[in-house]
TILUM-531370 format. One record per residue: residue in three letters; x negated, y, z negated of N, C-alpha, C in turn. Coordinates in steps of 0.05 Angstrom, whole numbers, plus 5000, padded with zeros to 4 digits. Atoms other than C-alpha are relative to their C-alpha. Layout:
N
ALAXYZXYZXYZ;...
END
This chain:
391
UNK502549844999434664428269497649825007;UNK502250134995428564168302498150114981;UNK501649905039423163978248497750075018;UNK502549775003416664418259497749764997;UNK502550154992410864068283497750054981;UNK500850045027405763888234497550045010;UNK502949904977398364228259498349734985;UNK501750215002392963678261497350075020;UNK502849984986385463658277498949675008;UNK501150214991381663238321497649874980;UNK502450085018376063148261501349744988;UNK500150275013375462468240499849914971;UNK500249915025376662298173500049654989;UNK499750355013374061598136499750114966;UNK500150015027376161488067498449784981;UNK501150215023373761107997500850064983;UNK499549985027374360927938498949744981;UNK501750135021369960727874501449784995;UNK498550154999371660017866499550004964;UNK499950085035372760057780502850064997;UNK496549995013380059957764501049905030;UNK497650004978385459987813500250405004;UNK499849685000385860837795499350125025;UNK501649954985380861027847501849995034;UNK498750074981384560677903502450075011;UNK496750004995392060707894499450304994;UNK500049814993389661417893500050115034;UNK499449994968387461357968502850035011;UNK497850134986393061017983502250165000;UNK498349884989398061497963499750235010;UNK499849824979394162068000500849955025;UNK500250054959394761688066502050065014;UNK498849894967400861858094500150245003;UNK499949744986400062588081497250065014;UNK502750044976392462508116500849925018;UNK499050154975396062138169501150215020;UNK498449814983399662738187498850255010;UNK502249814993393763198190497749875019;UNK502350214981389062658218499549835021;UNK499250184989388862398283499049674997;UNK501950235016383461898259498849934973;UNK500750125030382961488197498649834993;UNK500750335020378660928171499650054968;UNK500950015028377360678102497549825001;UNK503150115005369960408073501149914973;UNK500350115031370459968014499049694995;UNK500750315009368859307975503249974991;UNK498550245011372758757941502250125003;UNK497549945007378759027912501350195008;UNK498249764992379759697932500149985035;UNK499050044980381659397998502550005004;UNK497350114994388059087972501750165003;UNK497549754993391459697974500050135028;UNK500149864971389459958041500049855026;UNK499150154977390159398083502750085007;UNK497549924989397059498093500350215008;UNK499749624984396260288114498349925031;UNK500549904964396160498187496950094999;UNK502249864990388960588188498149945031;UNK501450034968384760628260497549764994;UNK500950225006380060188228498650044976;UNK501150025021377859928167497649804989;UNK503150135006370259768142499649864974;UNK499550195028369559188087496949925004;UNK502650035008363059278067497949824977;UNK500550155020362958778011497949824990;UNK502350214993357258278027498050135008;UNK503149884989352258788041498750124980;UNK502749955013346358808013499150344996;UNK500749704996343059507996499150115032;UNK500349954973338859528055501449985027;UNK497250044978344459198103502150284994;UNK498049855005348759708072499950245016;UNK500649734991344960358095498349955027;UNK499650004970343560108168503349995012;UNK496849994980350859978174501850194990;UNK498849745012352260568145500150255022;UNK500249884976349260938202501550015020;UNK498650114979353760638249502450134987;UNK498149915008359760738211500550314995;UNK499749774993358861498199500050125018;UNK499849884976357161618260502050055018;UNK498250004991364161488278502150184988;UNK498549815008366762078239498650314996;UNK501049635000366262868220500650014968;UNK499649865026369162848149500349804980;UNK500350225022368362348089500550144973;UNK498549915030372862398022500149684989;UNK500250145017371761977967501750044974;UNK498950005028375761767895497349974986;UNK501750075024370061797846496849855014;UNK503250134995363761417888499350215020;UNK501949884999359561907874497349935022;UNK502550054988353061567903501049995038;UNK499150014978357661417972499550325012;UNK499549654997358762197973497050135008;UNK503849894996350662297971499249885028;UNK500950164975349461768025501550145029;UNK498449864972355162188080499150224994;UNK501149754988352462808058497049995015;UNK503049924988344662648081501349855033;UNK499750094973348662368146501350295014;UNK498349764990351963038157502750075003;UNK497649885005358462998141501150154984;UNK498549815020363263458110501349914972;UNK499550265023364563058044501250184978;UNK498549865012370363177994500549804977;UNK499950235025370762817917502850084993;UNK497649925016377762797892498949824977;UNK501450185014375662577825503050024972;UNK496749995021381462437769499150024970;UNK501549985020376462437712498550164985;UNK501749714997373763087711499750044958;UNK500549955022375363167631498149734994;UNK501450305011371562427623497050014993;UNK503050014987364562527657499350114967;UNK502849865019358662587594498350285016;UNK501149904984355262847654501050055019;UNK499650004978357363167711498349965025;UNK501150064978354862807773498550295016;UNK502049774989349363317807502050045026;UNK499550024982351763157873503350185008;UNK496549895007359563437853499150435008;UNK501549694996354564187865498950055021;UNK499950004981353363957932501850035032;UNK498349944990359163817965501650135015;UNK497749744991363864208007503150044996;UNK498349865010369064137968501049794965;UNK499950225028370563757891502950204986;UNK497349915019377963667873500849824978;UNK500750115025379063567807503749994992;UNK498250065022385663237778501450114973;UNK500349885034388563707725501249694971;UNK499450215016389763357663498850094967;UNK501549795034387163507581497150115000;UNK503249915007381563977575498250105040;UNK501649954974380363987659500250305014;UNK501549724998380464747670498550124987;UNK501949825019376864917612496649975014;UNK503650084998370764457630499750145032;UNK500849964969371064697711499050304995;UNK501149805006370565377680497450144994;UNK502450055012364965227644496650135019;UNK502849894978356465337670500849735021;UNK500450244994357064607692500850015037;UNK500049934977360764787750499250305018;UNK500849764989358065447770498649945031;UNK500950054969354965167842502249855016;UNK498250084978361264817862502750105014;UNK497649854978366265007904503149725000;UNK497450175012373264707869501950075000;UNK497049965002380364677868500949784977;UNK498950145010384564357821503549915012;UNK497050124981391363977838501149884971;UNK499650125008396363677813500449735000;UNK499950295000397462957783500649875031;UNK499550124971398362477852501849804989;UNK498050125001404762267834501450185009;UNK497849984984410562387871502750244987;UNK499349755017415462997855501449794981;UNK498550205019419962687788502649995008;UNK497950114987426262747825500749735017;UNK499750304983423562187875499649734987;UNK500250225010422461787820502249804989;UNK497250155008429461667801501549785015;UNK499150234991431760957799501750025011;UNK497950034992437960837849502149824982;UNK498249885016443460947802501749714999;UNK498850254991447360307836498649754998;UNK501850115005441759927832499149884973;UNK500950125029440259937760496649954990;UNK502350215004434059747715500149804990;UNK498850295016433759027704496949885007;UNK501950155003426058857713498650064978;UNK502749975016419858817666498149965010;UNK503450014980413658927703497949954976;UNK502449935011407458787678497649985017;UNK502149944975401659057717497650054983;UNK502450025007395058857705497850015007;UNK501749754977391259367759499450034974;UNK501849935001384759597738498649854979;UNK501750155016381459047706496949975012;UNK502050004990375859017756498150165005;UNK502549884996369559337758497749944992;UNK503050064993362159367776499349834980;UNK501950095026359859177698502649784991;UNK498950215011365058677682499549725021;UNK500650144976364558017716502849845006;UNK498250224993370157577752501849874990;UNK499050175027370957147701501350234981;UNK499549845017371257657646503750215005;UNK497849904993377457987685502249764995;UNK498250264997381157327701501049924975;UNK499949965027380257197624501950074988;UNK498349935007383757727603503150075012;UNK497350014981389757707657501049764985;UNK498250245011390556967630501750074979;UNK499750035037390557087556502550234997;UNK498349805008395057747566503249805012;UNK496150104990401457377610499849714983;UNK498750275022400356667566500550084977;UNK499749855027401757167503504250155012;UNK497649835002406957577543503049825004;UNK498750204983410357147591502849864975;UNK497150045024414656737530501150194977;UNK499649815015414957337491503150135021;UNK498049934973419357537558502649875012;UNK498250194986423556997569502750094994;UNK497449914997430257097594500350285014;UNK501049714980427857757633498849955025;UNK501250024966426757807706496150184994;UNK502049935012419257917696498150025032;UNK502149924977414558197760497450104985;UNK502549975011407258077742497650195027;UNK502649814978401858607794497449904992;UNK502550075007394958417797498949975026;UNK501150024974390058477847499649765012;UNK499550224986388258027899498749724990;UNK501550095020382957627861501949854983;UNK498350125027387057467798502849935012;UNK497050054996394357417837499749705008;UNK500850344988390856727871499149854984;UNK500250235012388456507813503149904981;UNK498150005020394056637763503049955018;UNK497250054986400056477826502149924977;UNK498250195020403255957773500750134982;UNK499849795015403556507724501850275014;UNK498549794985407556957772498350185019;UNK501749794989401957427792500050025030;UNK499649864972403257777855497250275006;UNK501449734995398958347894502050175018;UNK498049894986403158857910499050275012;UNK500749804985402459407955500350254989;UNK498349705017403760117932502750085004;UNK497950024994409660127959501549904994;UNK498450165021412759567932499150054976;UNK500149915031409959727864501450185002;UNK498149735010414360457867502349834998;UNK497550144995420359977889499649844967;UNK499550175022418659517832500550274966;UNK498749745017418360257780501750045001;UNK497049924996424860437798501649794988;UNK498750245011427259837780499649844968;UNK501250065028423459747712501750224971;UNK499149895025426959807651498550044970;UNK502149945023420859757608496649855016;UNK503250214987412459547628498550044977;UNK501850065023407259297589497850035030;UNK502549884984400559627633497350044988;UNK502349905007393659727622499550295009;UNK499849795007392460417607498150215016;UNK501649774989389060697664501650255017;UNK499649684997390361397688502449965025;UNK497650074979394861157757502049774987;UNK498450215002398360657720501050304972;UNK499549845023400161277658501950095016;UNK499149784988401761737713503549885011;UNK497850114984407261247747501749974977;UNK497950045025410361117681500950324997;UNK498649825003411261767677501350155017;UNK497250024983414461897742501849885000;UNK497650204993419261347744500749954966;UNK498550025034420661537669500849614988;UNK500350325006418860757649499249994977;UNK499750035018418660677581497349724997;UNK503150154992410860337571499449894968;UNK502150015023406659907525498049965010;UNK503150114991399159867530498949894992;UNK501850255013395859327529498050094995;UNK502449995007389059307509497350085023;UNK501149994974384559737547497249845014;UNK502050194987379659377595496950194999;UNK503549695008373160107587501250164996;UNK500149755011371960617565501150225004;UNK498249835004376461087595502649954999;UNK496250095013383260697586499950134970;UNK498949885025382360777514500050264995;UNK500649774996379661437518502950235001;UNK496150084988386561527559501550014974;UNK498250075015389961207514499850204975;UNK500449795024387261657449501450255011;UNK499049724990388362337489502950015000;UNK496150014998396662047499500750054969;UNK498750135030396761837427499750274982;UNK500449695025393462557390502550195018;UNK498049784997398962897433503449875004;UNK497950095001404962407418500949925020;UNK499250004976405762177483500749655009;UNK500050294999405461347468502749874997;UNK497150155007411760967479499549744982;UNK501850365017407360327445497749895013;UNK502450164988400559977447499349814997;UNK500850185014396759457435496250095005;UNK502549904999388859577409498549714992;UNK501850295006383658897410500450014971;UNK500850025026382659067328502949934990;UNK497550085012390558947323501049714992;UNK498950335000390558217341497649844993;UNK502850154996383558047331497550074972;UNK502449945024378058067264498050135014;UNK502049914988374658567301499950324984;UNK500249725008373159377277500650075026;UNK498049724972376959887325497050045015;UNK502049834985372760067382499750225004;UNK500649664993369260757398501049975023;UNK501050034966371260787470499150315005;UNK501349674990367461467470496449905001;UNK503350125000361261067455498849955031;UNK501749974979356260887515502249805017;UNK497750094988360460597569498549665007;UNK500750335002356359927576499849924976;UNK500450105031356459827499503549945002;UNK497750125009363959837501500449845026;UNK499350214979365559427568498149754982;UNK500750315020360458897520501849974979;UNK498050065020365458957459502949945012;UNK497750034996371558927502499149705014;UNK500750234982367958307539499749804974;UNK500450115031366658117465502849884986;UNK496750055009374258057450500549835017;UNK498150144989376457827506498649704997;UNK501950355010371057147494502049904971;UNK498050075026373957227421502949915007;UNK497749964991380557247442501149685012;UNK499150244992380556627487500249664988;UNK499750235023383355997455500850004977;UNK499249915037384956367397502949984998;UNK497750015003392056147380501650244977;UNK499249765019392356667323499450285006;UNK500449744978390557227374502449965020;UNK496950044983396556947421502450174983;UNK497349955015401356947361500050264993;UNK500749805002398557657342501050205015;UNK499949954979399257907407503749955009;UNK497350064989406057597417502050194980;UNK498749835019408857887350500250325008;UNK500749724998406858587359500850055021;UNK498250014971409858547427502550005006;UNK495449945017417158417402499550274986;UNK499549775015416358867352500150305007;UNK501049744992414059447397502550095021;UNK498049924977419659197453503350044984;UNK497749925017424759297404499950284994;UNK499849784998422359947389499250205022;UNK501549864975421360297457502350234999;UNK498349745003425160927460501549975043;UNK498850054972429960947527498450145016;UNK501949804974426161517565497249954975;UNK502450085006418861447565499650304984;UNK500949745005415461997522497750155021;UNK502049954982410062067578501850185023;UNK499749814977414262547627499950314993;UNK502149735007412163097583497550035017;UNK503549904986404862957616501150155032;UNK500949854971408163117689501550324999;UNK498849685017412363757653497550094999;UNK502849755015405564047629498249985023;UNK502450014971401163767698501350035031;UNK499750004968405463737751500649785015;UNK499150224983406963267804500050135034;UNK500150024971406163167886496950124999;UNK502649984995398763237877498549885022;UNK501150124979397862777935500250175024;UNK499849764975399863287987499750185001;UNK501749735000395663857957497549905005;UNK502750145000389563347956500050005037;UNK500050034976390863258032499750255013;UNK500249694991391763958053498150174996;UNK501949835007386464228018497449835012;UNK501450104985381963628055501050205020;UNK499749894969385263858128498950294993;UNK500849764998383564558111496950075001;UNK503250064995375964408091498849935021;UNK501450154973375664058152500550165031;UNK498949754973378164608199497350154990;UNK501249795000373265128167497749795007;UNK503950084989366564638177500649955038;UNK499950004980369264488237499450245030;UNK501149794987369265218266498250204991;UNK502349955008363365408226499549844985;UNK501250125014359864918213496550024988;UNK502249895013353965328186500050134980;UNK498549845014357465788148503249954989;UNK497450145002363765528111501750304997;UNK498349814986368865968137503949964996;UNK496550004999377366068138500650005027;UNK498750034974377965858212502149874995;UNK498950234995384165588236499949815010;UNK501750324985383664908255501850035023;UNK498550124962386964768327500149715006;UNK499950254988389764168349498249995025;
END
C-alpha cells in the first residue's frame, strides 16, 4: 500500500525554547520530526544550553543568540524574524511578545500551566497557548484566567508506552544518571557544576560494579569528562531508557515523563527550583515516587518550601549546594540513603500511572495543532479562520 502523502505548508516556522532546565528544550526537540513533516522550513533561536539538543536536528538554520546584548538582541531579531511567518515557543514568554509586535503568528506550548502564580498576560494574546495536561491543568484553563485565550490542551510529549518497551533481547543492564536541567537564568555556572560534582562523587562509588551512563549538558559534560559525563542527544538518551534498569534524575517534568514511558524505575535527587520539588510533592501526595532524595535529608538544613518565591528557593538550594560542598558527612549521607533506596526500588516504576491518567504522543498533537494554526493565519490572516492549508 502506498503511504499517503503528508500535507505541508510553505509557512515558515522558527522555534525556541526558555533556556531553565533541559524541560523546555528536549521538548522542542521531540516536536521536530513531527514539524518536519508539516514544515518545509525550520530554524531554531536559542542561547547556551538549549542548543545542545537541537544541533543535531535537520534544521534549515539555526540562530545562537547567546552573546547578545539586549539591544544587539532586538536589531538581530529583526533580521531573523523576518525570515519566517510562524514562531512557537516552550515557555519564553517575553520571546513570544517580541514575534508577536513583529507580526508573526506565535504559539506557547507551555508544560507548566498548573505551576504559573501568575499567568503570563501575553498567554491572552497569542494565537494559540497549548497547555501540557498534567494535575490541576484543566481546572485552572477553565478558570477567569484564561477567558481571552484561545487553548488546547494535549497530551504528555512522550512517546506512545508501547514504543517505550526495552528490546526484550537486549535487556536492562545500565544505570543512567541524568543530570538535565540544572541550568538556568538565576543560578550561576558554578552553582550548577557544583552540584553535578557533589551528586556523581556521592553516586558514582555508591554504583560500582554497574555499567553507569552519566547525561549532562554540554557545559558540565566538559567539565566533569573524568567523571563520565556525556551530552547526549535525545535520541541517544531514549536508547540509553530502554536500556536502564534503574536512574537516579533530577526531578524535572521531561526527565518524570521519560521514566514513565520507558517504565524506569527512578530516584530523585535533590531538586535544583522550585518547580522540581513542586514536581516532586505533586508525584509524592499521589503515590507515584519510586524514591528521593530532599537537601534536609543529608544536610542540617529545615525542608524547603519550594512553593515559596522562586528566587528565595533557587538561594536556599544554592545555599545547600555551598553547604553541601566538602562536606564529607553530606557525601556519606547522600551515599547511604542511596543504597538504601536502590535496594528498595520496586521493578516497574510507579510513575506509568501518570501516562495511564495523561496520556502519551503529545508531541504529534503539539505539532498538528501548530500546522493547523498556521494554515488558518495563513488564509486569513485578519480573521483567524478554518482554511485548509495547501501545499
Amino acid at each position: 500500500m502506498a503511504k499517503k502523502n503528508i500535507e505541508q505548508t510553505k509557512q515558515r516556522l522558527l522555534l525556541n525554547a526558555e533556556a531553565f532546565g533541559f524541560g523546555p528544550t528536549a521538548a522542542i526537540a521531540d516536536c521536530f520530526p513531527f514539524l518536519k513533516q508539516r514544515f518545509g522550513t525550520i530554524g531554531f533561536i536559542g542561547t547556551s544550553h538549549t542548543l545542545d539538543l537541537q544541533r543535531p536536528l535537520a534544521y534549515d538554520a539555526i540562530h545562537d543568540v547567546s552573546q547578545l546584548r539586549e539591544a544587539e538582541l532586538d536589531n538581530a531579531l529583526n533580521d531573523i524574524f523576518a525570515q519566517y511567518d510562524v514562531f512557537v515557543t516552550a515557555l519564553d514568554f517575553a520571546m513570544a511578545e517580541k514575534a508577536l509586535r513583529r507580526g508573526l503568528t506565535v504559539c506557547i506550548y507551555d508544560p507548566l500551566t498548573w505551576y504559573w502564580k501568575t499567568i503570563p498576560p501575553v498567554v491572552n494574546e497569542v494565537d494559540l497557548y497549548i497547555a501540557q495536561n498534567f494535575f490541576g491543568v484543566e481546572e485552572r484553563l477553565n478558570s477567569a484566567e484564561f477567558a481571552a485565550a484561545t487553548w488546547q490542551t494535549v497530551a504528555p510529549i512522550v512517546g506512545n508506552k508501547a514504543d517505550g518497551k526495552a528490546d526484550e533481547q537486549a535487556g536492562k543492564n545500565l544505570v543512567l544518571v541524568n543530570l538535565g536541567g540544572l541550568s538556568n537564568p538565576l543560578w550561576t555556572g558554578g552553582e550548577a557544576l557544583s552540584y553535578a560534582r557533589q551528586i556523581l562523587e556521592a553516586v558514582l562509588p555508591t554504583l560500582a560494579g554497574e555499567e553507569v551512563v552519566v547525561a549532562a549538558n554540554s557545559a558540565i559534560s566538559r567539565e566533569l569528562a573524568h567523571l563520565g559525563a556525556k551530552n547526549l542527544s535525545r535520541e541517544q538518551m531514549q536508547v540509553v531508557l530502554q536500556q536502564a534498569k534503574f536512574a537516579l534524575m533530577t526531578p524535572g517534568l521531561g526527565n518524570i515523563y521519560d521514566a514513565a514511558r520507558f517504565d524506569t524505575p527512578t530516584i530523585w535527587l535533590p531538586p535544583a527550583n522550585d518547580s522540581q520539588g513542586q514536581q516532586l510533592a505533586l508525584l509524592h501526595a499521589s503515590g507515584l515516587v519510586d524514591g528521593l532524595v530532599d537537601w534536609h535529608q543529608i544536610l542540617p538544613v529545615a525542608a524547603i518550601n519550594y512553593s515559596d518565591e522562586q528566587s528565595h528557593v533557587l538561594q536556599r538550594v544554592a545555599s545547600a549546594v555551598e553547604l553541601a560542598q566538602g562536606s564529607k558527612k553530606a557525601k556519606t549521607a547522600l551515599a547511604k540513603l542511596l543504597r538504601r533506596q536502590i535496594k528498595a526500588l520496586p521493578q516497574s516504576s510507579r510513575l506509568t500511572a501518570l501516562v495511564e491518567r495523561f496520556g502519551s504522543g503529545g508531541a504529534q498533537q503539539v505539532a498538528e495543532l501548530i500546522f493547523q494554526r498556521a494554515c488558518q493565519r495563513a488564509a486569513n490572516p485578519i480573521k483567524k479562520g478554518g482554511a485548509k492549508c495547501l501545499a
